[in-house]
N, C-alpha and C positions, 0 to 999 in steps of 0.2 A: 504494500500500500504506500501510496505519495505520501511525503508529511503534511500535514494539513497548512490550508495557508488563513492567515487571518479573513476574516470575512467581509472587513473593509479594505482589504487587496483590492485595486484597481484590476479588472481583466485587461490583458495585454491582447490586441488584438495582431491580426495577422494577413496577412493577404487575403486568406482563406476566409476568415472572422469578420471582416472589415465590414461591415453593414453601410451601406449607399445611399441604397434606395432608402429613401425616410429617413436617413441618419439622422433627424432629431427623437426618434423614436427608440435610438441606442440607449440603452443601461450598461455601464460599464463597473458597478458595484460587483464583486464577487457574492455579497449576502444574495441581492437579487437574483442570480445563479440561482444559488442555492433555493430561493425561495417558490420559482419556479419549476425548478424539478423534483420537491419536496412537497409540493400540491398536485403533481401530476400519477397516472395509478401507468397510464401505457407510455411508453418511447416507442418512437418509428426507428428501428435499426436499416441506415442503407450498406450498401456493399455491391462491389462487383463480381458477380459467381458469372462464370464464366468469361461471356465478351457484352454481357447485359447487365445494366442496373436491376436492383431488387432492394424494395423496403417493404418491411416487414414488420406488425406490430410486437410487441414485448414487453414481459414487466421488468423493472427493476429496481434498483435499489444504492441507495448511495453511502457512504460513511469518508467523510471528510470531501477529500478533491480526490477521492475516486469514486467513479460509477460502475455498478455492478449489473452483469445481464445473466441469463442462464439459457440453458433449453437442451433440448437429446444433442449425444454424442452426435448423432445422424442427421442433423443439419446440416446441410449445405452452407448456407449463410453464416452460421457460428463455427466450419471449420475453417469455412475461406476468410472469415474476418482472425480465425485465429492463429493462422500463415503470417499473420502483421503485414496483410491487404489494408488502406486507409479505407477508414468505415466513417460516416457522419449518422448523430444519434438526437435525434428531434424530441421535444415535447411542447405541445401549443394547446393551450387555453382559450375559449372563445366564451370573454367575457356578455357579449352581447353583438345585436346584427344592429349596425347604422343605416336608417334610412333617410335620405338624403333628398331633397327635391328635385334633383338630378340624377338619373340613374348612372351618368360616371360618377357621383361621390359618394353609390353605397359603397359601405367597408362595412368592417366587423373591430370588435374593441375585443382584445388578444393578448395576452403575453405568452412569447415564446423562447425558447430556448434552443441552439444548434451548437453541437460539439463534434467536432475534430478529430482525431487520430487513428492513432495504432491499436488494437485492442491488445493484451497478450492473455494467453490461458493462463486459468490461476492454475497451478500445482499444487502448492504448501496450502498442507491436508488443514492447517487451521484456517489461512485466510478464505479456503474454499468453504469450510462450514460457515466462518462471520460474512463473506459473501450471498451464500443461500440464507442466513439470514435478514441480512440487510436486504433481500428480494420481497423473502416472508412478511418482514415487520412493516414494511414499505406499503404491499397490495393491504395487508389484515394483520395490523400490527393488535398487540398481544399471540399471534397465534404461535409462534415458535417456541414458549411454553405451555405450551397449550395441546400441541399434536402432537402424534409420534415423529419423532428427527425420522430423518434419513438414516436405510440401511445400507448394506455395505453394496451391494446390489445396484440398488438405486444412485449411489455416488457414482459406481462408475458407469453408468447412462445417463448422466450429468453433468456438461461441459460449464465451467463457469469461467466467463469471461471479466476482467478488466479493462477501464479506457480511462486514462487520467483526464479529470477536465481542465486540463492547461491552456486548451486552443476553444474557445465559446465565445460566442456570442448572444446576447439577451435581446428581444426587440417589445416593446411595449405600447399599444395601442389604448387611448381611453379618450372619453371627452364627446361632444357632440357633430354630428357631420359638419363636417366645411364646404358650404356649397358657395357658389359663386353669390358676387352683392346683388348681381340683376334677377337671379331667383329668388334671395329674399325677399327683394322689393317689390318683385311681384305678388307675393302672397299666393294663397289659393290650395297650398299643396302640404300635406303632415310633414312634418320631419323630425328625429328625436330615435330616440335610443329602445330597442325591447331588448332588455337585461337577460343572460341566463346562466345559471348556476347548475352544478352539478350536487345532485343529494341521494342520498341513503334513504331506500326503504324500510320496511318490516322486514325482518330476517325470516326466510323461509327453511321450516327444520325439511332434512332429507327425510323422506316416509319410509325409511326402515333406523330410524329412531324410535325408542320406544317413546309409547304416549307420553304427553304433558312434562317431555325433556323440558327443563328449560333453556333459553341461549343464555350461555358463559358472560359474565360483564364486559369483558372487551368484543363482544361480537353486539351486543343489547346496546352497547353505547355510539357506535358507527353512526 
């Protein structure tokens, strides 16, 4: 694992990172990083498998300034990303849809996150268990004391990946459409924000539970 870096670290960006388009829409906070993909439950993992792009949804999981991903030895995707093929690993929020009096100035109010590099397989038998944890605690935190760990079996049909977040970029969207002054003035037409959030229902128990199980306090509190 990287050593962690303070959280009010400046991201250092990079040719790759360099955000453009909208650059005032850049966050270059490390917390902000962090805050981002520490609200998000899927990453999009890209890679090149073969002579074609492929992204791919994914959980994962973080602890410090490294990100952790998983999934079967028999990926394609996790063994080419784990040759240290460069892979970029997305997570985006879409706070709300902007509607605009102008159909060019719908957008959407978003924070996103896009990261950079190498992945390498983790090996070392602990940081591969604090990785599949950091995966667990991340989707359904409480559950890694909560369920049966991994057997020996199942580790080794278990690739676990690392990708230090050294090379990121953050891009943040908020606020009301910007429509041109001659359609304000004109009047006539809505324009303004529908918000959306992501939320947690009622926990549905599996039907070969037995009756009037109750859910555990970390699954009841989601």
């Amino acid at each position: 694992m990287t050593a962690s870096l303070s959280p009010t670290a400046p991201l250092s960006p990079t040719a790759r990172s360099t955000i453009r388009r909208g650059a005032r829409r850049a966050r270059t906070d490390r917390a902000e990083l962090y805050a981002v993909l520490d609200a998000g439950l899927i990453c999009h993992l890209g890679v090149v498998l073969g002579d074609a792009p492929v992204v791919l949804p994914t959980a994962y999981g973080r602890i410090d300034d490294t990100l952790y991903l998983h999934g079967s030895t028999g990926a394609g995707t996790l063994r080419a990303a784990a040759t240290g093929a460069p892979v970029c690993v997305t997570v985006t929020h879409v706070d709300g849809v902007v509607y605009a009096r102008s159909v060019f100035h719908f957008s959407m109010n978003y924070r996103s996150a896009v990261v950079h590099g190498r992945a390498r397989i983790v090996d070392d038998a602990d940081e591969r268990l604090a990785g599949l944890r950091a995966v667990t605690q991340h989707v359904a935190p409480g559950s890694w004391d909560h369920a049966r760990l991994p057997n020996r079996k199942e580790l080794a049909a278990t690739a676990v990946l690392a990708l230090d977040l050294d090379e990121a970029s953050v891009k943040v969207r908020t606020g009301p459409p910007v429509d041109d002054d001659e359609d304000v003035a004109a009047g006539g037409r809505w324009a303004g924000v529908v918000p959306t959030r992501t939320v947690f229902d009622v926990p549905q128990p599996c039907p070969l539970l037995p009756p009037d199980t109750p859910a555990p306090p970390h699954v009841a509190a989601r």
